[in-house]
N, C-alpha and C positions, 0 to 999 in steps of 0.2 A: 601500180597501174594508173594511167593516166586518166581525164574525164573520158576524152577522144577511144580510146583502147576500151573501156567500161562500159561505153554506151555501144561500141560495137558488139564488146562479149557478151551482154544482153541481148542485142537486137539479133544476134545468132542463135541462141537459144530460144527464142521466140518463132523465127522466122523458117529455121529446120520445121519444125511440127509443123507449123501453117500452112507451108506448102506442099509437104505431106496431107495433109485434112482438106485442101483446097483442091488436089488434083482428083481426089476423091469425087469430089462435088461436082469438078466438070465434066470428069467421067458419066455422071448421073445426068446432067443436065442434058449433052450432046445424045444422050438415050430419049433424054423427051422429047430434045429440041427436032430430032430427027427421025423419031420414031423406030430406035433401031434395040435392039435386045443382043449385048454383050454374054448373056449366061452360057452359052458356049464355047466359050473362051478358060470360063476355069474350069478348075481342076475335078479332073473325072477319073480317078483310081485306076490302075490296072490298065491303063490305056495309053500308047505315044503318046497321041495326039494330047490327052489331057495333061500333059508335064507341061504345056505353055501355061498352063494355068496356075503353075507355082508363082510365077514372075507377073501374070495380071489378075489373078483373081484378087488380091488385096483391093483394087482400086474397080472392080466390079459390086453392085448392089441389088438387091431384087425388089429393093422400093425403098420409098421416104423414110418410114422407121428404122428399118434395117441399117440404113445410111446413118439416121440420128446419132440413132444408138450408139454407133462404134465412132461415130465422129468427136463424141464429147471425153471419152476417157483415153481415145487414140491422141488426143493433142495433148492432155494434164499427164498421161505417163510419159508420152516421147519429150515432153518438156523438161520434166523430172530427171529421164535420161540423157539428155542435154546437157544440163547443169552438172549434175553429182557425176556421170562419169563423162565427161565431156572430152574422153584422148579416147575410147574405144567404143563412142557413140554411132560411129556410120560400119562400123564393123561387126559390133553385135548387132544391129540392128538389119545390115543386109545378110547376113550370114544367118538370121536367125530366119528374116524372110524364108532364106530357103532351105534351110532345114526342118522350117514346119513346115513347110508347101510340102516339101517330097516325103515327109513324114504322114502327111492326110493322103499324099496319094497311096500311099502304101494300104493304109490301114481301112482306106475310106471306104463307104459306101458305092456302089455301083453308080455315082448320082452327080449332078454339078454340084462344088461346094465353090463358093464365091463370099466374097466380104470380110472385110480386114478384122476381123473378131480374132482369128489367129494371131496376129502382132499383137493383138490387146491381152491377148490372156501371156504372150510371150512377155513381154513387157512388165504387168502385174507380176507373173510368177519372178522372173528374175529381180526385181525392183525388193520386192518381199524376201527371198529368200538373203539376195547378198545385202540385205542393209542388217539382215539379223544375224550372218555369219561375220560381216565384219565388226560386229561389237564396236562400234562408234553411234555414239548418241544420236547425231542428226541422222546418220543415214536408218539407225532402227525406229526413230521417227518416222521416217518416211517409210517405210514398211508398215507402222500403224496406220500411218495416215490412208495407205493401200487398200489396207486389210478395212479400215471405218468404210470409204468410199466405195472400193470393187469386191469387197468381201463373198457377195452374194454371186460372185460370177462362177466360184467352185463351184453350185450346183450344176452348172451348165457344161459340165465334162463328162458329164453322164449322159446314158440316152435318155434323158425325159422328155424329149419333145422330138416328135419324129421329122419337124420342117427345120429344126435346127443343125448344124454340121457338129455335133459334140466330137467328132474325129480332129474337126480342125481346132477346137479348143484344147480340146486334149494335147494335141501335137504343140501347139503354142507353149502350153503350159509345162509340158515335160524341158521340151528347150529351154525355156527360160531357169529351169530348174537345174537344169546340165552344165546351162552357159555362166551360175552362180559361182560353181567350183574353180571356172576358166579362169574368168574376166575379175582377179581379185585385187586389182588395183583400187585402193582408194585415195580421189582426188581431194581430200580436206585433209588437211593435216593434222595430225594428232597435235594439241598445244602441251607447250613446255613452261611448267612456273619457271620462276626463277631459283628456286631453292631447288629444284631438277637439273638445272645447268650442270657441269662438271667445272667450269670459272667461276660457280658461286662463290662469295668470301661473307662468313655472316656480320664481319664487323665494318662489311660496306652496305650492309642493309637498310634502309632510314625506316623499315618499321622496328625492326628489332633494336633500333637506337631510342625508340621507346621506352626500354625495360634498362633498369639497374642489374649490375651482380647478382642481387636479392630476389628476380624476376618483378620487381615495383613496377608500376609503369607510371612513365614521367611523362608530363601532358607538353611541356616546352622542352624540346634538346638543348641544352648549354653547348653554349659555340668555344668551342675547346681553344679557338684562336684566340679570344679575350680571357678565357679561365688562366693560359701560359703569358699572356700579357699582364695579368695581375700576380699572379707568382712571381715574376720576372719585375713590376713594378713596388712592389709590396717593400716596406721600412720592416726591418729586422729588430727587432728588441731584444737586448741580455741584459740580464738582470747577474751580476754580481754580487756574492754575499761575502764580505769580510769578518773575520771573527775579532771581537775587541775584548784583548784579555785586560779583564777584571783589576784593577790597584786593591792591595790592600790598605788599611785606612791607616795613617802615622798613630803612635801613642801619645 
């Protein structure tokens, strides 16, 4: 990968989230700036009209917190899912849109549900579960890392708070748990030593040139091109033995 190619594939990863988090924001702002109230727009269960609200209530808020909130873990997972699956990033990610949308409509309350809390817990749950069913180190890292940061969001699939959408969390989080078993591509490669190869040869290895027959190990390799250069140079020595028979002595 080149500089040019590197700083792009970064600056993509960056810039997906962003603009995701940022339309959010204007959406919120043109509600001040204008005085106008969006919460009729999402999602209202059991109702036509409220299926428009699968495709805009993500980018609807009912205030500043509410916005905060889902603004700061919406951009670190969809970042996450940028990066580590980055071939089936805009595909889980709209498809899951709308499978929790129609999933809250189904299930939901007679009520507006609004606010990208859904993508977040969509997000978290599949983040978490395929980093642990792929058994690859960084990716079940990154499930830790989930679990450290959004861990406490599981409570919020329950009804424990009657001004929150636990419907839409709920829905988020099942998808992303569904779309774990789909989407099982992983983008890092598993590494191969080289004693793994199938052209390994061990006696082209330069650590195992280390070791003697005896398993010794030699702290300098002898350069085998000088050892045959002195064989090849070396003076030959024989030693002849003659036997000198004995005279007997005159009388």
């Amino acid at each position: 990968m080149t500089k040019k190619a590197g700083v792009s594939f970064y600056s993509g990863i960056i810039y997906g989230p962003l603009l995701f988090v940022l339309s959010i924001w204007v959406v919120y702002w043109v509600e001040i700036r204008f005085g106008l109230r969006f919460t009729s727009f999402g999602i209202y269960p059991q109702k036509i009209e409220g299926l428009r609200g699968i495709l805009l209530s993500p980018f609807i808020h009912g205030g500043l917190q509410h916005l905060f909130n889902n603004s700061v873990p919406l951009f670190v997972l969809s970042a996450a899912l940028f990066y580590f699956y980055r071939n089936v990033k805009w595909k889980l990610l709209l498809t899951g849109l709308l499978l929790t949308g129609l999933l809250t409509w189904i299930i939901g309350r007679p009520s507006y549900h609004i606010g990208a809390s859904g993508i977040v817990y969509l997000l978290a749950s599949f983040l978490f579960f395929r980093g642990i069913f792929s058994k690859q180190y960084q990716l079940t890292a990154l499930s830790l890392t989930v679990v450290f940061l959004y861990g406490s969001l599981l409570w919020y699939v329950f009804p424990i708070d009657a001004t929150i959408s636990w419907e839409g969390h709920l829905s988020g989080f099942l998808v992303g748990f569904v779309f774990s078993f789909f989407f099982k591509e992983n983008t890092i490669p598993t590494k191969k030593y080289e004693w793994q190869r199938e052209d390994y040869n061990p006696e082209e290895d330069e650590f195992l040139k280390h070791f003697d027959e005896h398993g010794n190990f030699i702290e300098s390799i002898p350069d085998t091109d000088s050892i045959e250069e002195e064989k090849t140079n070396a003076s030959r020595i024989v030693y002849h033995f003659k036997k000198i028979k004995k005279e007997k002595p005159s009388d």
